[in-house]
Phi, psi and omega in degrees: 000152228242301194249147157318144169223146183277139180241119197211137174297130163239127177241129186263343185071070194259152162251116183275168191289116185092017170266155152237172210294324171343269208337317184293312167290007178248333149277046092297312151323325180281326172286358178262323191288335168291355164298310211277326207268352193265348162113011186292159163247342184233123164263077197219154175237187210256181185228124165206177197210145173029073187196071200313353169286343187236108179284037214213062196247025183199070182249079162248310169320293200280314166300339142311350173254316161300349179271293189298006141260014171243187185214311195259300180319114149325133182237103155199212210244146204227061337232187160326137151239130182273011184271347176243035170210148191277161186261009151319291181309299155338297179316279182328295188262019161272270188331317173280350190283325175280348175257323171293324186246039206305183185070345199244358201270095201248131153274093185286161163209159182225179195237005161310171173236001166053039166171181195284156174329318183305323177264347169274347176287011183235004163218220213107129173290117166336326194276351206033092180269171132331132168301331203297334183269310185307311208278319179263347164287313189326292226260018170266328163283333155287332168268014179123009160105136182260125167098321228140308216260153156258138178245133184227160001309165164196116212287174178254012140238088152333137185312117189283124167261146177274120174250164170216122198210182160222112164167137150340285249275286190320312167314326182280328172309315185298286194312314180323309218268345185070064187224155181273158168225151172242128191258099190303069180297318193293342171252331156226135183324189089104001193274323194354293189291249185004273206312328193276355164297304194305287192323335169285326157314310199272323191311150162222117170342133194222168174294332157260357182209113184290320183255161176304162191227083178263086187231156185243136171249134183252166162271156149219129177239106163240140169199161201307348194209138216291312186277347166298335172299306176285347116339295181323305198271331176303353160314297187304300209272351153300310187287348167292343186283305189294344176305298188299310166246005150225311185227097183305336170257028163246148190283221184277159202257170182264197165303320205262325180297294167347294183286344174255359187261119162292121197286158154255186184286301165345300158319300201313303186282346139274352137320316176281332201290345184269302149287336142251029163274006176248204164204106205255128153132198158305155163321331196250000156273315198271341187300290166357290146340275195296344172297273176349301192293300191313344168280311176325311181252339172062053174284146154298320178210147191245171229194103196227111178285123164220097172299047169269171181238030162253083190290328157330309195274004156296306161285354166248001150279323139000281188288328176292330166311299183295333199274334189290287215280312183300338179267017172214005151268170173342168179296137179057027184235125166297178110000085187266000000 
């Protein structure tokens, strides 16, 4: 790799079994500051609704809390999806959160609806805008009011908007439009090199960003020792079976539960199908890996989920990640 890549965290807020979702949101807090102090640049979490495994159902909310308990680490949203908020509302509350933090504030946004048909008919901008007209009024109320209308506060370093998508498709928009973009690998696999190409094709220079901003999130569970990594991450990806298939409200199963559940062969193949395309194991398993993929896609920054129900073995894959990405960068280059 020819330049430093920026390393930042992505958080979904999962909730475990014998958890209640506080809990869950007060070690995210606690993981953004080990975050901060581990050299990351970035913190942002996700949006998902009416789905009690996932503690993210604000994150503007949430990120105003994660800002007031860090002091250096970027703060934002990983992302908005914005079909489900007028883009008023957004403005308003990324301004106050960017007049209180200036400088630290990044706004992602997605054209996903993050919860069931049921649960998006109950939020949403009344007018149903498009994305693409939500998306440009969003970013007309930071220069100075859409319409008429201002959303205030309006702060004086506006919030850097973001687009986050998986598709080629998205990627190329994000370039047209001159925007940085992130490429979700963690929800779907193997698209990465493509999408972040088209993006990089399609760009055009924009008033917020002169060269392409190209980065991709991956899951990583890494810890000393290769099959407790693959324990770790078969958590997640159990309760996603159960989710799917018994009980859509329940939250996460724990490590000892996991490990105690006989896969059928089906599970089984959606387990892997979940874990391998990711990076799963010891440090001398997944660096390799991970070089790899990072000559493939030439991301500016990587964006890294980690979904365990251990929160120590949280912070410390964490903390293995960062000593990973730092031993493949250039010669003298840290944690960027």
């Amino acid at each position: 790799m020819a330049e430093a890549i920026a390393v930042s965290v992505h958080d979904t807020v999962p909730v475990w079994r014998g958890d209640t979702a506080g809990e869950a949101l007060r070690r995210s807090l606690d993981l953004a500051r080990a975050a901060e102090a581990l050299g990351y640049r970035r913190y942002w979490v996700a949006e998902h609704h009416s789905t009690p495994a996932l503690a993210t159902s604000s994150p503007a909310v949430l990120a105003g809390s994660i800002l007031a308990a860090t002091s250096t680490i970027r703060v934002g949203s990983g992302a908005v999806l914005l079909p489900n908020h007028s883009p008023y509302v957004v403005a308003e509350q990324f301004g106050v959160l960017a007049g209180l933090h200036p400088g630290r504030v990044d706004l992602g946004v997605g054209r996903a609806a993050g919860g069931s048909p049921e649960t998006a008919a109950r939020l949403g901008d009344p007018r149903g805008l498009a994305f693409p007209d939500a998306l440009r009024e969003l970013g007309e109320y930071f220069a100075g009011g859409s319409g008429g209308v201002r959303a205030i506060p309006e702060p004086t370093t506006p919030p850097e908007i973001w687009l986050v998508g998986s598709s080629a498709g998205s990627a190329a928009n994000a370039g047209r439009l001159g925007l940085p973009y992130v490429y979700a690998h963690a929800i779907v696999g193997g698209g990465a090199p493509e999408a972040l190409e088209a993006y990089r094709r399609a760009f055009r220079p924009s008033p917020a960003l002169a060269e392409p901003y190209a980065c991709v999130a991956v899951i990583a569970v890494v810890n000393d020792d290769d099959e407790r990594a693959e324990r770790l991450a078969a958590s997640f990806v159990y309760g996603q079976i159960l989710m799917r298939t018994v009980d859509p409200a329940t939250v996460l199963p724990t490590e000892e539960e996991t490990a105690a559940h006989r896969f059928t062969p089906d599970e089984a193949r959606f387990l892997r199908s979940r874990i391998d395309p990711q990076f799963v194991g010891s440090p001398e398993r997944v660096a390799p890996r991970l070089g790899a993929f990072l000559r493939d896609t030439r991301p500016d920054e990587l964006f890294v989920l980690t979904q365990v129900p251990d929160h120590g073995a949280r912070i410390r894959s964490y903390e293995l990640v960062a000593g990973i990405v730092s031993s493949l960068q250039p010669s003298g280059a840290g944690v960027a």
